[in-house]
C-alpha positions as CSV (number, residue, x, y, z in Angstrom):
1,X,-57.0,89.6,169.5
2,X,-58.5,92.1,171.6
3,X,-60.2,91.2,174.8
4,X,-63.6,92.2,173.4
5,X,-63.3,89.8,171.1
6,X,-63.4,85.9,171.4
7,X,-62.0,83.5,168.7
8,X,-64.8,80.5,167.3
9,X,-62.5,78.2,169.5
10,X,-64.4,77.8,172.6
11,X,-63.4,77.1,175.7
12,X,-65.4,74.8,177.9
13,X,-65.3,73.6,181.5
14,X,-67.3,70.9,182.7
15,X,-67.8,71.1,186.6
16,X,-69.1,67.3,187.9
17,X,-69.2,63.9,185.6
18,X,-72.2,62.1,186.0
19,X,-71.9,58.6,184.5
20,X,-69.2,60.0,182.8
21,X,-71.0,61.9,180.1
22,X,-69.5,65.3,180.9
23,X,-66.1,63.0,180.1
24,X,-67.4,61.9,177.1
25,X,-69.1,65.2,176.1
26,X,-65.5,67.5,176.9
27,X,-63.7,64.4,174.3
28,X,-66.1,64.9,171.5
29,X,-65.6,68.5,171.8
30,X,-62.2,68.9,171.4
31,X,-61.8,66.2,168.8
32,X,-64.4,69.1,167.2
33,X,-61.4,71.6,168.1
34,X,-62.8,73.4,170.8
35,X,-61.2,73.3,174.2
36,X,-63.2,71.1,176.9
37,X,-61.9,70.0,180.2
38,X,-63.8,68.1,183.3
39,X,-63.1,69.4,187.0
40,X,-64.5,66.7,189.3
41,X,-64.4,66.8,193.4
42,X,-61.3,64.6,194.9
43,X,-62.4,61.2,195.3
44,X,-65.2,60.7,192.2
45,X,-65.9,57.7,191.0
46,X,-65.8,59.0,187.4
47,X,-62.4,61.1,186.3
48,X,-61.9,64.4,185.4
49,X,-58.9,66.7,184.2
50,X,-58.7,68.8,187.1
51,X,-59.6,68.1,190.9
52,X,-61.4,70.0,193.4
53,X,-60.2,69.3,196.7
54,X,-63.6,69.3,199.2
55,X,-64.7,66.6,201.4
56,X,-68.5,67.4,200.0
57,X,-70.0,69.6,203.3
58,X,-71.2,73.1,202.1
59,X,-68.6,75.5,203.7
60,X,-65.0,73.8,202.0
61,X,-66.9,72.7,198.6
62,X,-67.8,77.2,198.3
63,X,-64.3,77.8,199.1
64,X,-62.8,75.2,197.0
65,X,-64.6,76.4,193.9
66,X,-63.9,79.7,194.7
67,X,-60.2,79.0,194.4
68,X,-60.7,77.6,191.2
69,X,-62.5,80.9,190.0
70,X,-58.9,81.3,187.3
71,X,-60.2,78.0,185.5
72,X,-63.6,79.5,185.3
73,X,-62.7,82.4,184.6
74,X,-60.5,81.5,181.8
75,X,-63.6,79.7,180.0
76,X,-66.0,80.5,177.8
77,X,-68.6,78.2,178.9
78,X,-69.3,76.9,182.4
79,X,-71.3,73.8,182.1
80,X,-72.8,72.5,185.2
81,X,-73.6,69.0,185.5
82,X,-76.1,67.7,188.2
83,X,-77.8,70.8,188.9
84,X,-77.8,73.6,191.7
85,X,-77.9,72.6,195.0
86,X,-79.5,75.5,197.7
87,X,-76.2,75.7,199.6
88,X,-73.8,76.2,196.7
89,X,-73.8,79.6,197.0
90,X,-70.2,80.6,195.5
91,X,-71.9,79.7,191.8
92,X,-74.1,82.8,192.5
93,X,-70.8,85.1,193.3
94,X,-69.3,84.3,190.1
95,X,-71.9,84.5,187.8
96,X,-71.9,88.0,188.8
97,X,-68.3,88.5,188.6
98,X,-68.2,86.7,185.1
99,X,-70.6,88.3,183.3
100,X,-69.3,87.3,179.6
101,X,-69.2,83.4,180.5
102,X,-72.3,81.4,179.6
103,X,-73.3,79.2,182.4
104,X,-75.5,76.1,181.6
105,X,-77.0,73.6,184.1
106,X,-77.5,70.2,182.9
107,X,-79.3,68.0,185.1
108,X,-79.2,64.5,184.3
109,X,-81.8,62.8,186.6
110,X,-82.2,62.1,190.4
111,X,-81.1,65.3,190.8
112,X,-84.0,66.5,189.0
113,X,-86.7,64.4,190.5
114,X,-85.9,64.7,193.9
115,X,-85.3,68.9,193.3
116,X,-81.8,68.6,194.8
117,X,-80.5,70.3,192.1
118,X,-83.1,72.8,191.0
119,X,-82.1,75.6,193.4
120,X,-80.8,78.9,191.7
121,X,-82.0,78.4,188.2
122,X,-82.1,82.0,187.5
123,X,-77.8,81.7,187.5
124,X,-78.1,80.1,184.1
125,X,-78.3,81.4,181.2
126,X,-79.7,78.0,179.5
127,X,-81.0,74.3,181.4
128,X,-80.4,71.6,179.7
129,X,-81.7,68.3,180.6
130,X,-80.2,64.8,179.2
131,X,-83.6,62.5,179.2
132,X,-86.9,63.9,178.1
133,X,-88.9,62.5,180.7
134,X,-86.9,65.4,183.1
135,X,-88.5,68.7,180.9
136,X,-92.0,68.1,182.8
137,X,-90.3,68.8,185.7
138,X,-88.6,71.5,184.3
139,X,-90.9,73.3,181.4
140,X,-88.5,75.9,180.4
141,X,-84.9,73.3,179.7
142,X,-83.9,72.1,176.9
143,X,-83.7,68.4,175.6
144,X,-80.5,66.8,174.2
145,X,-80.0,62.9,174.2
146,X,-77.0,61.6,176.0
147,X,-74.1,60.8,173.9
148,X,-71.9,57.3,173.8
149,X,-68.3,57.3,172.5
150,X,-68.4,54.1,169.7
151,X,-66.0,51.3,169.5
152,X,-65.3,50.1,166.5
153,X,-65.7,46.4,167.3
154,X,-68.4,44.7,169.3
155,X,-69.3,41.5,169.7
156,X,-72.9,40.6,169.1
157,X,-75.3,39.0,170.7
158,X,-74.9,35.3,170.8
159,X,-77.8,32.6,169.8
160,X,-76.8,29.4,171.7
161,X,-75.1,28.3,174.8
162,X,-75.5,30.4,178.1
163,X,-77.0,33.7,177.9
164,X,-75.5,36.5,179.6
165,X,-77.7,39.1,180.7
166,X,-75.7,41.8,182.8
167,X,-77.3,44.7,184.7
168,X,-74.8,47.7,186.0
169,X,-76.2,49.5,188.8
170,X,-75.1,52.8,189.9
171,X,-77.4,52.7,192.8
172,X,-79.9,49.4,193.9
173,X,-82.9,51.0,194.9
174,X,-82.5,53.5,192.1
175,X,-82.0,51.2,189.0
176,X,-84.8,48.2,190.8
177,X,-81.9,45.6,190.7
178,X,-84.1,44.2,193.6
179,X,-87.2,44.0,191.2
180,X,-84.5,42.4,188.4
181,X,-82.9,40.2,190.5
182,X,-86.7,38.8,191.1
183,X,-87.6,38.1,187.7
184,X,-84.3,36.0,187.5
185,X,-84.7,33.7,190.0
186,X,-88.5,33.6,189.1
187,X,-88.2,32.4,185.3
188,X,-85.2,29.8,186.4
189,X,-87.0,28.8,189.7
190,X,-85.6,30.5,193.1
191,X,-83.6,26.5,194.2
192,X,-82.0,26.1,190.6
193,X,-80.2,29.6,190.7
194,X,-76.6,29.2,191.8
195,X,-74.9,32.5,193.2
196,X,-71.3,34.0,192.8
197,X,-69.2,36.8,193.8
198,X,-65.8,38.1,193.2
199,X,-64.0,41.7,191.4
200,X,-67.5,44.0,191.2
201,X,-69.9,41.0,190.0
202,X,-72.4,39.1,191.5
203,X,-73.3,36.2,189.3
204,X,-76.7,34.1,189.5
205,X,-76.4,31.1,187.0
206,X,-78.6,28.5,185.8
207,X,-78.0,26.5,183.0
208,X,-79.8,28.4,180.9
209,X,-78.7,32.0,181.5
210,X,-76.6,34.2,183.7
211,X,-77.4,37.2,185.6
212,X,-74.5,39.5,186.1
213,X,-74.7,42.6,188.7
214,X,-71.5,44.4,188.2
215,X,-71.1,47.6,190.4
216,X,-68.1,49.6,192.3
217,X,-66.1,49.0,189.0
218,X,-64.7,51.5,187.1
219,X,-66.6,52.1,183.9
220,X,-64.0,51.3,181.4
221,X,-64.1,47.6,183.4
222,X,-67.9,47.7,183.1
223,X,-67.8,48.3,179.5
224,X,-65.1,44.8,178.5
225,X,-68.0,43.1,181.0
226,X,-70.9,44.5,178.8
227,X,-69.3,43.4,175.7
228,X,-69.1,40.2,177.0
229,X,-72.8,39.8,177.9
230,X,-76.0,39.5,175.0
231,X,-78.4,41.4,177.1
232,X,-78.3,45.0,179.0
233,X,-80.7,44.9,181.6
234,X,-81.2,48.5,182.7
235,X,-83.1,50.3,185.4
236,X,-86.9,49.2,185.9
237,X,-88.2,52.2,187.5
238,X,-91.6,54.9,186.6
239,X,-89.5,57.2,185.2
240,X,-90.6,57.2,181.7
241,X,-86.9,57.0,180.0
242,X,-84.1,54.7,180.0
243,X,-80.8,55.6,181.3
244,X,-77.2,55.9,180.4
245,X,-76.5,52.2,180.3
246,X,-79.5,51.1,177.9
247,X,-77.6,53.9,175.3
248,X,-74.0,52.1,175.7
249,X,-75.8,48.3,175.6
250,X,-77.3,49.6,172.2
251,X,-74.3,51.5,171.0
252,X,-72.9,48.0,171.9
253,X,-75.0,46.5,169.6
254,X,-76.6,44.2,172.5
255,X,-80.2,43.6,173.4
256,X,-81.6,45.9,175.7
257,X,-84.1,45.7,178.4
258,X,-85.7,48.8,180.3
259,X,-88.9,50.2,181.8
260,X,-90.1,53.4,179.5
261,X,-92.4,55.6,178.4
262,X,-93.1,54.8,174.5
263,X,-94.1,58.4,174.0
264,X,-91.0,59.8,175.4
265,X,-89.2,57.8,172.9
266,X,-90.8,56.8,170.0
267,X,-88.7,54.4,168.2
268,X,-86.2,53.2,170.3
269,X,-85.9,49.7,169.6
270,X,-85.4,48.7,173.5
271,X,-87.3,45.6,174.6
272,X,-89.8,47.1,176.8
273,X,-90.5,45.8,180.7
274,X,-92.4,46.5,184.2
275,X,-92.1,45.1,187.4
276,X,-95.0,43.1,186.7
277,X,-93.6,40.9,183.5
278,X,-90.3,41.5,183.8
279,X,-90.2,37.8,184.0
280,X,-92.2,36.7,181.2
281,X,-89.8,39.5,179.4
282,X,-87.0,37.4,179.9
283,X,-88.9,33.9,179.0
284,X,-90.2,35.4,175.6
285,X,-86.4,36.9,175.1
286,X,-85.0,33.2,175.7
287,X,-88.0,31.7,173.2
288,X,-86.9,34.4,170.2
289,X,-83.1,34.2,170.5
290,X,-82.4,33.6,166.7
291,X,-83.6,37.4,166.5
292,X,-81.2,39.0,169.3
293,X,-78.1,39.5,166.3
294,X,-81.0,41.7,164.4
295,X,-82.4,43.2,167.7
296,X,-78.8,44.4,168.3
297,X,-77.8,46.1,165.2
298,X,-81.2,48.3,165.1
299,X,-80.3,49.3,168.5
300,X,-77.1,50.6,167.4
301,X,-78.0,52.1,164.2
302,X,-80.2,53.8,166.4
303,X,-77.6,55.4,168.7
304,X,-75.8,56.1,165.8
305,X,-78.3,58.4,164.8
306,X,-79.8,59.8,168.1
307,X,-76.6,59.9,170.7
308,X,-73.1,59.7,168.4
309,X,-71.1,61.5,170.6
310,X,-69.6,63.8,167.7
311,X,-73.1,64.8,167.2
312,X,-74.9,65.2,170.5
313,X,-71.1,67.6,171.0
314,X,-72.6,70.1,168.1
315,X,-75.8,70.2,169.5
316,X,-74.2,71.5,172.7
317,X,-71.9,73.6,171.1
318,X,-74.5,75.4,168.8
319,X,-76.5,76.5,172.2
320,X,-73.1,77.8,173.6
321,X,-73.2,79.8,170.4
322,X,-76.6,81.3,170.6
323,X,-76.2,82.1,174.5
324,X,-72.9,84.3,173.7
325,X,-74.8,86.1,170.5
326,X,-76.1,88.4,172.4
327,X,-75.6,91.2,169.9
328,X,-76.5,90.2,166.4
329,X,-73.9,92.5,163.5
330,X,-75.3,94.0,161.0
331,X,-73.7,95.5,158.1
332,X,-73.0,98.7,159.6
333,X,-71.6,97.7,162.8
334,X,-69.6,95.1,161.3
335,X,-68.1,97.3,158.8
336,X,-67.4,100.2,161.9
337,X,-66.0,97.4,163.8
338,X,-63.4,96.6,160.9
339,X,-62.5,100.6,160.8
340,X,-61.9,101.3,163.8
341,X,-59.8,98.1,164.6
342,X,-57.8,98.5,161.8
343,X,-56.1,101.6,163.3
344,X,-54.5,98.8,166.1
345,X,-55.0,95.2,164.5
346,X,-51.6,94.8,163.2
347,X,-49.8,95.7,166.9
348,X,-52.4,93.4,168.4
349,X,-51.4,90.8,165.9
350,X,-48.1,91.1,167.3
351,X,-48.6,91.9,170.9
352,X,-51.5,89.7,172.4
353,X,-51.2,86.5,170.4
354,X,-50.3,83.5,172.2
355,X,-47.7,80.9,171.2
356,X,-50.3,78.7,170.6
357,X,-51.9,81.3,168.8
358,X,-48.8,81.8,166.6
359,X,-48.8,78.1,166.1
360,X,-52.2,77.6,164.5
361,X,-51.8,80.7,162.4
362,X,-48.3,78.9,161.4
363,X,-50.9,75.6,160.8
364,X,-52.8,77.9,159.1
365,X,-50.6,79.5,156.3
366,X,-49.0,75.8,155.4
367,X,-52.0,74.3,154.8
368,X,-53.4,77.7,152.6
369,X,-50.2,77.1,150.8
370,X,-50.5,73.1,149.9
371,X,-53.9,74.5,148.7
372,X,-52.6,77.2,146.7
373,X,-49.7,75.0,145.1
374,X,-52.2,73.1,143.1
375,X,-53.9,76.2,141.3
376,X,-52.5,77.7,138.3
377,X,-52.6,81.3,138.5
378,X,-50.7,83.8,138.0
379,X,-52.9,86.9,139.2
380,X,-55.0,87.8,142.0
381,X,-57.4,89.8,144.0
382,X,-57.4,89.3,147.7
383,X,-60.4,90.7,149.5
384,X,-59.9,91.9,152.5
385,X,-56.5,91.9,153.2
386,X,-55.8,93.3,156.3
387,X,-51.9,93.8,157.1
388,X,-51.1,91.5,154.3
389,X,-49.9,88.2,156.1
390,X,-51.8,86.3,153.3
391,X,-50.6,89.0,150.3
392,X,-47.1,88.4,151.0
393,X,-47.5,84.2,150.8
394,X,-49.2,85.2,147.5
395,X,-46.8,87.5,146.1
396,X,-43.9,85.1,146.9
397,X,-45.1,83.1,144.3
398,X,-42.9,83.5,141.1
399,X,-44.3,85.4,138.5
400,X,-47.2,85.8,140.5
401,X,-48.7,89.8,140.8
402,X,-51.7,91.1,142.8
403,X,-53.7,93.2,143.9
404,X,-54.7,93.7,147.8
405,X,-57.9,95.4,148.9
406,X,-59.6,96.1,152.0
407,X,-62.3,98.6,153.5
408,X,-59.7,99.6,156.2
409,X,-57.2,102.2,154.9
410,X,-54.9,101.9,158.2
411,X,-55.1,98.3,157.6
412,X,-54.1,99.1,154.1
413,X,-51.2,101.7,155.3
414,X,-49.9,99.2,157.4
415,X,-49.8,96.3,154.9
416,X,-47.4,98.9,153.0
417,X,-44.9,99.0,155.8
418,X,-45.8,95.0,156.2
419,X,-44.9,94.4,152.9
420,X,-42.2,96.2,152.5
421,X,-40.3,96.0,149.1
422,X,-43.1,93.7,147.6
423,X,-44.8,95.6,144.8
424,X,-48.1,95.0,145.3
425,X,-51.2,97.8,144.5
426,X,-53.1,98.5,147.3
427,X,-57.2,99.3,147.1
428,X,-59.6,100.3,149.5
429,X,-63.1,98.7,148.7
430,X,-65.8,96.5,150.2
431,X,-66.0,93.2,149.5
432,X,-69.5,93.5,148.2
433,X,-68.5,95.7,145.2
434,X,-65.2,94.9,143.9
435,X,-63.5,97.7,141.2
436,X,-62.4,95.0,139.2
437,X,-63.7,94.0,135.7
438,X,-65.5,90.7,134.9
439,X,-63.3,87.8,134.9
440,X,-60.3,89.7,134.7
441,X,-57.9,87.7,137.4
442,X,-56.9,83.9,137.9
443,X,-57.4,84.0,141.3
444,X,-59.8,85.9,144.1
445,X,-59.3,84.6,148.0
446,X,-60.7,85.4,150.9
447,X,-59.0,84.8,154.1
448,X,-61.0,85.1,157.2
449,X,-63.3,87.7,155.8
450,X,-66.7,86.7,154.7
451,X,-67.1,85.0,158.1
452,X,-67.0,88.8,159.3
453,X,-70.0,89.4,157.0
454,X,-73.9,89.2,157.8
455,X,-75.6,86.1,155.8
456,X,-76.9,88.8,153.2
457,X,-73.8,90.7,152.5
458,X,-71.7,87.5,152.6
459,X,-73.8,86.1,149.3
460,X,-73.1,89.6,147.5
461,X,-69.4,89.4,148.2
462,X,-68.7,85.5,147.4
463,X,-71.1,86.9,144.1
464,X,-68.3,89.7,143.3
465,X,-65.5,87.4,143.9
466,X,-66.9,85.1,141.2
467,X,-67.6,88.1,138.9
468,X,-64.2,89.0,139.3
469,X,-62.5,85.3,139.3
470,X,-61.6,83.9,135.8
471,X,-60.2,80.3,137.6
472,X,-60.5,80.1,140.9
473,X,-62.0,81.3,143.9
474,X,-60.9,80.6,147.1
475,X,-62.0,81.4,150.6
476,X,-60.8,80.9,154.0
477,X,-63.2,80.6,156.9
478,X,-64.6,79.3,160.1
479,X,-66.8,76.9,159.4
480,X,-68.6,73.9,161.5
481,X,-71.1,72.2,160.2
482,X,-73.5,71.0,162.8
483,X,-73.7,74.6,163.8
484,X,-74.5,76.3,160.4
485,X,-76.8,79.4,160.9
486,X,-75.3,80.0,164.3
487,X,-72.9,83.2,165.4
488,X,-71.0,84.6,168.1
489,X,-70.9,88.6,168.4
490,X,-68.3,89.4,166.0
491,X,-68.7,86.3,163.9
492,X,-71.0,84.2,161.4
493,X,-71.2,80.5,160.8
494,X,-72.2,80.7,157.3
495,X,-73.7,77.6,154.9
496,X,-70.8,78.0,152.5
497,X,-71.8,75.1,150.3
498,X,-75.0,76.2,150.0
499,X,-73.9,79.7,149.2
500,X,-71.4,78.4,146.4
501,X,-74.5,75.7,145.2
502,X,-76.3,79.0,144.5
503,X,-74.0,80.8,142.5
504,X,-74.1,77.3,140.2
505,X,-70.6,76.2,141.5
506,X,-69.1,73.3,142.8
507,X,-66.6,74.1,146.1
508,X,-64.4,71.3,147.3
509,X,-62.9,71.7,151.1
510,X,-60.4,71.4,153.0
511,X,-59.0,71.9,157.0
512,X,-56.2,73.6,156.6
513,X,-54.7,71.2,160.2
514,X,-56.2,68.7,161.4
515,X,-59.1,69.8,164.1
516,X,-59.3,73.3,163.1
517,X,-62.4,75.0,163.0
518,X,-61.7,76.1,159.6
519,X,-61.8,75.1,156.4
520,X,-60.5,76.0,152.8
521,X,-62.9,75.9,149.8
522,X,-61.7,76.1,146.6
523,X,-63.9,76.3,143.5
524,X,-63.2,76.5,139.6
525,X,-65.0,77.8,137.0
């Protein structure tokens, strides 16, 4: 591709994990077949895929990022956790140099409330914060939940023997452990409470419960320990929202207990508590234990729907989209796009693709062809053919005869000398009005072309290619649901079930590899 021109694949680089969501957010988004890496400072507690090697003082962290400016500048998306601070200063140098790259600042808390990281907002392009409590300190950011990686299996909260409450601080004052620690020792009575440490937990034990404090482990640890407790005890504090951990104690099905602001979240099903009856929270927990197993699974159900890491990924990725659609295509810039590209597409096909380029396109064609293998047809109509990489997979069909069109007559006059001896007629159209009668071929396909199109002028061409198509039609296209409606510059994210429901049809689809960003529909009439 050209350099002016950036493929749906995005690339993404996290700079800081916080509690490990910019881990968790970078997994979700290339198992959504993007490209996301974490680059963390040498020594973080939370891991990353790429190191940046500061000891943390102002003058070596500017120089080491500034070393780093390749990786930045080799991504599509800078995403910022933790904020701004006032003396990181190289941020502001390469913003300016990168102009294209979106930056975002997340801030995910204390870095908010004590303004740490509030310096420099004017370098992003869009704030995002990650509890909603956080936007009144910063009206003009966005809110998106957290999002938690599911296991498959968790254990649920147990109704008899010892209870197991387990509170994970990241910092004491910070997440009240003091305040916790309190309640504990007041509902069991301070001389019946029975203290042990060893491997990054502190134990109080009665023979009731247990109160766990596990800290300074590293989080996969903390999460075998959570699954092994019934109740998540997380931060007591006048924040308004819960944290990080009350979202992995739900999406671990356990019972979760946290200081909150019911208007901030309305629903959550986390048992509410204060400072003042955090105790008598934990006596009315021990009187109702038969309903903990219940209390659990609404709490993840809930997580499910609210912080699924898959989904919370989309959410990012669809603002990523809108901040690099700058300029919105219309018909007539799309289509002057397409003609004066098509004078060069064919030598940049060649020239500036990548081998891992070459090997999704290679993905690509197999899994068009295991698509095509169960049609009968025996002609065809591609629109918008280009070159004629897709014509010539047709045409080597046996029996099989076509016709190729496109609005590009270079494109066309190259997919001549592309095809060479294949017999194969040549038109020059739009996809919008097709010179083909009614129902006159088997088969009309689409291959990376309505995507091209404005919303508008893709209906009218998917309409002409089910005039024209007396079996099947078949297009080819990027296509991600969770961000449906969304566009880069030089490309659409259309609601292609929606457009086939309109036309009366019924498309089935397919990704042509696994992970791609595209997928195959196929519908017959």
């Amino acid at each position: 591709m050209s350099p002016h021109v950036r493929r749906p694949r995005t690339k993404i680089l996290h700079i800081n994990n916080i509690a490990n969501v910019a881990r968790t957010l970078a997994a979700a988004q290339t198992a959504l077949g993007h490209d996301a890496k974490v680059l963390v400072r040498w020594g973080s507690e939370w891991p990353g895929d790429l190191q940046l090697p500061t000891r943390g003082d102002p003058v070596t962290w500017n120089i080491a990022i500034l070393r780093r400016w390749r990786a930045l500048a080799d991504a599509d998306v800078v995403h910022i956790h933790g904020g701004i601070w006032r003396s990181q200063i190289a941020y502001g140098v390469l913003r300016r140099i990168l102009r294209d790259t979106v930056f975002v600042v997340h801030l995910h808390g204390t870095d908010a409330r004590t303004g740490r990281g509030l310096h420099h907002m004017n370098w992003a392009n869009v704030v995002l914060v990650s509890t909603p409590d956080l936007a009144r300190l910063v009206p003009s950011a966005r809110y998106i939940p957290n999002p938690v990686a599911f296991q498959e299996r968790t254990q649920p909260p147990t109704v008899s023997g010892v209870a197991i409450f387990g509170h994970f601080p990241t910092h004491r004052e910070l997440k009240g452990t003091a305040i916790i620690e309190k309640a504990f020792r007041t509902l069991a009575g301070s001389t019946n409470v029975a203290v042990s440490r060893g491997q990054g937990i502190e134990k109080l034990m009665t023979d009731q419960a247990e109160l766990w404090i596990v800290e300074g482990v590293m989080h996969d640890r903390a999460l075998e320990l959570m699954q092994q407790c019934d109740v998540v005890v997380d931060s007591i504090t006048q924040h308004g929202a819960h944290g990080i951990v009350s979202i992995e104690g739900m999406a671990s099905g356990k019972v979760v207990v946290c200081s909150y602001d019911p208007p901030l979240l309305p629903g959550v099903p986390v048992v509410r508590a204060s400072e003042d009856d955090l105790a008598a929270v934990f006596r009315d927990l021990l009187e109702r234990r038969a309903e903990w197993p219940k209390i659990g699974d609404d709490g993840r159900q809930y997580a499910k729907r609210v912080h699924d890491a898959s989904a919370v990924a989309g959410q990012h990725i669809r603002i990523y989209y809108e901040q690099r659609s700058r300029d919105r295509w219309d018909r007539k810039r799309a289509t002057e796009f397409w003609l004066n590209r098509g004078r060069t597409y064919i030598d940049e096909f060649a020239r500036e693709h990548t081998p891992s380029d070459a090997e999704r396109f290679r993905l690509q064609e197999a899994g068009l062809r295991r698509v095509l293998e169960q049609l009968p047809f025996q002609d065809f109509v591609e629109v918008g053919s280009g070159f004629g990489r897709i014509t010539k997979i047709l045409l080597g069909r046996p029996g099989v005869r076509g016709w190729a069109s496109d609005v590009s007559l270079d494109q066309l006059r190259a997919a001549r000398t592309y095809l060479g001896g294949i017999a194969s007629p040549l038109i020059r159209s739009s996809a919008a009005s097709l010179p083909f009668k009614s129902h006159s071929v088997d088969l009309v396909i689409a291959s990376e072309v309505l995507m091209h199109l404005p919303p508008k002028d893709m209906q009218m061409a998917l309409a002409e290619m089910a005039r024209v198509a007396r079996r099947h039609i078949v297009n080819l296209d990027w296509y991600e649901p969770y961000a449906v409606g969304a566009a880069i510059p030089w490309c659409w994210n259309h609601d292609y079930p929606g457009a086939y429901r309109e036309l009366r049809l019924d498309a089935k689809e397919t990704r042509p590899y696994d992970r791609s960003l595209q997928r195959i529909f196929v519908a017959s009439l």
